[in-house]
C-alpha positions in Angstrom: 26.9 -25.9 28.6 23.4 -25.6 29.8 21.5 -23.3 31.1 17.6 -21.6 31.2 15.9 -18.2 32.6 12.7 -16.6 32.2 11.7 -13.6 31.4 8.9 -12.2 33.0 6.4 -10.5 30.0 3.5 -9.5 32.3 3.8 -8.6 36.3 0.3 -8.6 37.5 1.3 -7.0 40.5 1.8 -3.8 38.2 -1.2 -3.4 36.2 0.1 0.0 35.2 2.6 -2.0 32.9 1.2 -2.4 29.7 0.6 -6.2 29.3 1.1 -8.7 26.2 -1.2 -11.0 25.1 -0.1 -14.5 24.1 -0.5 -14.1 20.5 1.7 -10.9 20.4 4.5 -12.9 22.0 4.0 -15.9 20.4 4.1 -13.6 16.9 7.4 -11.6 18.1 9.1 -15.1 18.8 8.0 -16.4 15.2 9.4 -12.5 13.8 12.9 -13.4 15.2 12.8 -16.9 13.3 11.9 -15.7 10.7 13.9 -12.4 10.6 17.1 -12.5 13.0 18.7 -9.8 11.2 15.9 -7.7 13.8 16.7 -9.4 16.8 20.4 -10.9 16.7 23.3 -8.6 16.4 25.7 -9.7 13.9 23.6 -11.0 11.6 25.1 -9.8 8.2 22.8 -11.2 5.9 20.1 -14.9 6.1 18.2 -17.3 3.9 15.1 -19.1 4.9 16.3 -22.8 2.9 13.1 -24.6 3.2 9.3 -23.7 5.0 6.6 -25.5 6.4 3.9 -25.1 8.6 5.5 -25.6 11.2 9.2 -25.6 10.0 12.0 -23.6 8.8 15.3 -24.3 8.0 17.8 -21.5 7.9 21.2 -19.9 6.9 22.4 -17.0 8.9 26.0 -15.3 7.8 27.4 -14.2 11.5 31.0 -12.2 11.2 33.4 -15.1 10.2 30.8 -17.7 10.4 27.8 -19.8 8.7 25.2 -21.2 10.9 22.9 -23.7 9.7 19.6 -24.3 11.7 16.4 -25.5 12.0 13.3 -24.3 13.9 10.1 -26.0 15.1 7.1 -24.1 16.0 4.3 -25.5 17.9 1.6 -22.9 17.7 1.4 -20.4 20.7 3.5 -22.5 23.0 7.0 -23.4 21.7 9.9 -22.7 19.3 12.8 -25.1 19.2 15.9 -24.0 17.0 18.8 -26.9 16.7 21.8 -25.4 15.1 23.5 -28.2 12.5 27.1 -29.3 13.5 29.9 -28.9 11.1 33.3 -29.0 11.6 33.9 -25.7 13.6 30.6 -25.6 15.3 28.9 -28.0 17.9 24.9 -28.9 17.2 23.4 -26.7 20.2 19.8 -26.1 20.7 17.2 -23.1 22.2 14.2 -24.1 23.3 11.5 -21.0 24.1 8.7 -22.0 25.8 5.5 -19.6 26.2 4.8 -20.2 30.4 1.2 -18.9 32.0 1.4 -20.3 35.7 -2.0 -18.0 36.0 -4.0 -16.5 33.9 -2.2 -13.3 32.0 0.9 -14.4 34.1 3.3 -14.8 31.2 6.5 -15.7 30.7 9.4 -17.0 28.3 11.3 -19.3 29.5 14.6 -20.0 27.6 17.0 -23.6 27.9 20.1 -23.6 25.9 22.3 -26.6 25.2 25.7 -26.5 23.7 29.2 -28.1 24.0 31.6 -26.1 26.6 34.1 -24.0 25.1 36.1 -23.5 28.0 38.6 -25.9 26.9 40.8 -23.8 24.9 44.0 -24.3 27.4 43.5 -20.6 28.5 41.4 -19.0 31.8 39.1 -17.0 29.8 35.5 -17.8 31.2 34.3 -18.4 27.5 30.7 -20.1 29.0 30.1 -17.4 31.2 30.5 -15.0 28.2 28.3 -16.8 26.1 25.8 -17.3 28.8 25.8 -13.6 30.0 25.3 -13.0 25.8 22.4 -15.6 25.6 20.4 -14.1 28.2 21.0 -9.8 27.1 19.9 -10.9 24.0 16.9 -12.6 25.3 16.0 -10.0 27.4 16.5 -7.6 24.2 14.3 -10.0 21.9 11.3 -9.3 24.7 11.8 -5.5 24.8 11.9 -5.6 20.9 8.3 -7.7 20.8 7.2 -4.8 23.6 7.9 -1.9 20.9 6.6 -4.3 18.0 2.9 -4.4 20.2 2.5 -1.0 21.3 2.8 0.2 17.4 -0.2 -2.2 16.4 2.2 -4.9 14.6 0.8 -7.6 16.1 
């Protein structure tokens, strides 16, 4: 399965809307790497395994389920998470890019890639869950940065 959507930070047709700088979004994306228990529901408990830089690698406990990933920041622009195959889990990947077609125009713009799960001999529309999944909780993760700005966090 693969898919993308953006979500739309700043409308400058709306300049009532409070806006969000690139910084505070690009600091809410790097809060959710490094603290998904915020962002991602089901998150029972995480380790950060290694840190660089530019670099984490990560644990997350999910109900059921150990995820394994690592995540690539390039500064301001771009966070890349690949989650580690094992033997119940394909390697998938999220890519967030930080997109300004004009000046204080901003979006994210999200790209998943993962193996199909449709093929479990049933008619359940497994990707479409999944996908419909992905994109609430991308659309939460922006809302949550929103909240994060207006009280001064970043």
């Amino acid at each position: 399965m693969t898919f993308e959507h953006l979500v739309q930070i700043n409308d400058l047709t709306k300049p009532e809307l409070p806006a969000l700088t690139r910084f505070q979004i690009w600091e809410g994306l790097v809060l959710r790497a490094r603290r998904p228990d915020k962002f991602l529901i089901g998150v029972d408990d995480y380790e950060i395994l290694e840190q660089g830089p530019a670099y984490m690698k990560r644990c997350l406990q999910l109900p059921g389920l150990q995820v394994v990933d690592e995540v690539t920041l390039w500064s301001e622009a771009r966070i890349e998470y690949r989650t580690l195959p094992t033997d119940t889990l394909p390697e998938a990947t999220l890519v967030m890019d930080i997109e300004e077609p004009e000046p204080g125009s901003l979006f994210v713009r999200f790209r998943y890639h993962t193996a199909s799960i449709e093929d479990r001999g049933d008619s359940m529309p497994y990707d479409q869950f999944l996908h419909q999944a992905y994109v609430a909780t991308d659309i939460e993760t922006i809302q949550i940065i929103r909240q994060l700005a207006e009280t001064g966090v970043f």
